[in-house]
matplotlib code that plots the C-alpha trace (Angstrom):
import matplotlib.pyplot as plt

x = [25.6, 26.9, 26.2, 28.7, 28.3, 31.1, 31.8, 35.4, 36.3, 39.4, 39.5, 43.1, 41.6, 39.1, 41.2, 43.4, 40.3, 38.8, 42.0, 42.3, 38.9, 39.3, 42.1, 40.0, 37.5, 34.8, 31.7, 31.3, 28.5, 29.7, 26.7, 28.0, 26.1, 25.0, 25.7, 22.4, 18.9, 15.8, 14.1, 11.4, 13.8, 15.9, 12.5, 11.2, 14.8, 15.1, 11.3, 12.4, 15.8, 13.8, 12.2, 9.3, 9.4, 11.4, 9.8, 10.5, 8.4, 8.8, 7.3, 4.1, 3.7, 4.1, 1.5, -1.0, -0.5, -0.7, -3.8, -5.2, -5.0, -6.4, -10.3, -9.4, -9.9, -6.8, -6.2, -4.7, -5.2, -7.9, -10.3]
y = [15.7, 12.1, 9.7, 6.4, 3.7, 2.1, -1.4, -1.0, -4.7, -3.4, -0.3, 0.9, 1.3, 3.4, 5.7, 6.3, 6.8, 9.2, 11.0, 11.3, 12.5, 15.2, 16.4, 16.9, 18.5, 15.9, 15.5, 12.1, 10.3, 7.3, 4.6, 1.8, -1.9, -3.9, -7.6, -8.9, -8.2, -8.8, -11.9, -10.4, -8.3, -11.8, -13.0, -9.9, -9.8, -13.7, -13.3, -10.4, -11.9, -15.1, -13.3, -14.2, -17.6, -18.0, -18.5, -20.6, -18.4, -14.6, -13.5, -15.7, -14.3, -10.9, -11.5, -12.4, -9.6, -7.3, -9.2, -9.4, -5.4, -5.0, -4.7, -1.9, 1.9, 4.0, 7.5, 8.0, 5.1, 4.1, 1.3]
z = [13.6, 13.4, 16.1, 16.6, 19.0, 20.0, 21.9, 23.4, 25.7, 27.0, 29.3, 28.5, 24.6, 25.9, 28.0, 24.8, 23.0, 25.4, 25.0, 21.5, 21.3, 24.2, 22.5, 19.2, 21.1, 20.3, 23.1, 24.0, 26.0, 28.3, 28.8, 30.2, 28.8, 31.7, 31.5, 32.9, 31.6, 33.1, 32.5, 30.5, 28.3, 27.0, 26.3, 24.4, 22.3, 22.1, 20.3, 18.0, 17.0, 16.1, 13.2, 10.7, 9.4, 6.1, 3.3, 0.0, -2.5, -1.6, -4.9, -4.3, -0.5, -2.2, -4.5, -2.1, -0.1, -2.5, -3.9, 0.1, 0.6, -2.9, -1.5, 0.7, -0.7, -0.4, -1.0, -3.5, -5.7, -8.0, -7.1]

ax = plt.figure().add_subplot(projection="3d")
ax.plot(x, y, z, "-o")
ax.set_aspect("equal")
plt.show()
């Protein structure tokens, strides 16, 4: 099963859509988005979009990870 989400701005697109797929016998799920979200929700999504800080040295951060989860026994791996 393949799932698609569509955006569709303009409601006579989506009642040509919703024919075409009736008439190809194709199930389709109707959620509208609402325009306003909670306070708390712009905030949570505002926070996740920001993302980690960049950084200029991705190999370096790498290697001290790797080098900072080193000490810790894992199954699996010799220590």
């Amino acid at each position: 099963m393949t799932r698609i989400v569509l955006e569709i701005p303009q409601d006579k697109d989506l009642d040509l859509l919703l024919a075409l797929l009736e008439r190809l016998n194709i199930r389709v799920i109707q959620k509208t988005h609402e325009k306003e979200q909670p306070g708390a929700a712009k905030e949570d999504l505002a926070f996740i979009l920001k993302g980690l800080p960049a950084r200029k040295d991705f190999d370096a951060f790498v290697r001290d990870f790797e080098e900072s989860r080193k000490d810790r026994p894992l199954p699996g791996r010799e220590n």
